[in-house]
N, C-alpha and C positions, 0 to 999 in steps of 0.2 A: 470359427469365431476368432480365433488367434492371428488369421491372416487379415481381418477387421482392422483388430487393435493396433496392429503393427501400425496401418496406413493412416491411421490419427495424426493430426500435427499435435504437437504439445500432448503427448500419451502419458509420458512420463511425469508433466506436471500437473496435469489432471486430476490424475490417482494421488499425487500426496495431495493437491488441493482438498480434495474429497476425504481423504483420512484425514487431514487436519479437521474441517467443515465438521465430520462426525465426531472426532472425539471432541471438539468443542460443544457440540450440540448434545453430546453423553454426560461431559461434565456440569454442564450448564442446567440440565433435569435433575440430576441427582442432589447438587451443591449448590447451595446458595449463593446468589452472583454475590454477594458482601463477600462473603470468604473468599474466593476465591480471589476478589482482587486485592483483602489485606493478606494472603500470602504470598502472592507473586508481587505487593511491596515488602514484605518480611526482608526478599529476596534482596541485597544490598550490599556490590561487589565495589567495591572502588573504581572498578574496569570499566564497569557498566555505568557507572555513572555519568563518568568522563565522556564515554562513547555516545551514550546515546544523548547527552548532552549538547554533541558537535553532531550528529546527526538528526537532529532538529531543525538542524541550519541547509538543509537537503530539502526544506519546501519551501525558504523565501525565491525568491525572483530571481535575485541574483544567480543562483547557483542553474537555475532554471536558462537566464541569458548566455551564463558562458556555458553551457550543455549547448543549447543553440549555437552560438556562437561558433562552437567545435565541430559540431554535425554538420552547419554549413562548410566550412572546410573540405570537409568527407568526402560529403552526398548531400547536393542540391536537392534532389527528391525527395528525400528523407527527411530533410530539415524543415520543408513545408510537410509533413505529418508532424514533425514534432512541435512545428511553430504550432498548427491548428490543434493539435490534441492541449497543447497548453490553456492555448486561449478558450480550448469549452470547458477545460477543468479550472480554468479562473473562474469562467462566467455563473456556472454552476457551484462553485464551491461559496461562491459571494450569492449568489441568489437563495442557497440554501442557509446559511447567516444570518439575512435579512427574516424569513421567513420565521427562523427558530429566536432571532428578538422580535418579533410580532408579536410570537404568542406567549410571549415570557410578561 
């Protein structure tokens, strides 16, 4: 079984995917979703605030074109996956949008 595991690609992020997955889906039985999300606001570092304030700005377009932009430099191949992977998580992330003020 161990010479299995080995030959997985992504093995290692698998398994923390999966522990995370569980202990979210352990905490989330037990705890009431209210609670848990006014205590991880409780949670209120000046660090974090700043931070993750500027990494908001990691899903407009722009940051999206000069990633592109860079990866064409790189690796032509790779730059049309990342052009297409964009374009179906635009298409879909606008479609699911539409759909959830539909039914609002």
């Amino acid at each position: 079984m161990n010479k299995i595991l080995k030959h997985i690609p992504g093995r290692d992020f698998l398994i923390l995917f999966l522990l995370f997955w569980l202990t979210s889906v352990i905490v989330l039985i037990f705890i009431d979703k209210d609670e848990v999300e006014l205590f991880i606001n409780s949670i209120s570092l000046p660090f974090f605030d700043k931070f993750f304030y500027w990494i908001t700005f990691l899903g407009h377009g722009t940051f999206a074109s000069i990633l592109l932009i860079l990866m064409l430099l790189k690796n032509y191949y790779h730059s049309l996956y990342l052009f297409f992977t964009l374009i179906l998580v635009a298409f879909f992330s606008n479609l699911f949008k539409i759909n959830v003020q539909m039914t609002c």
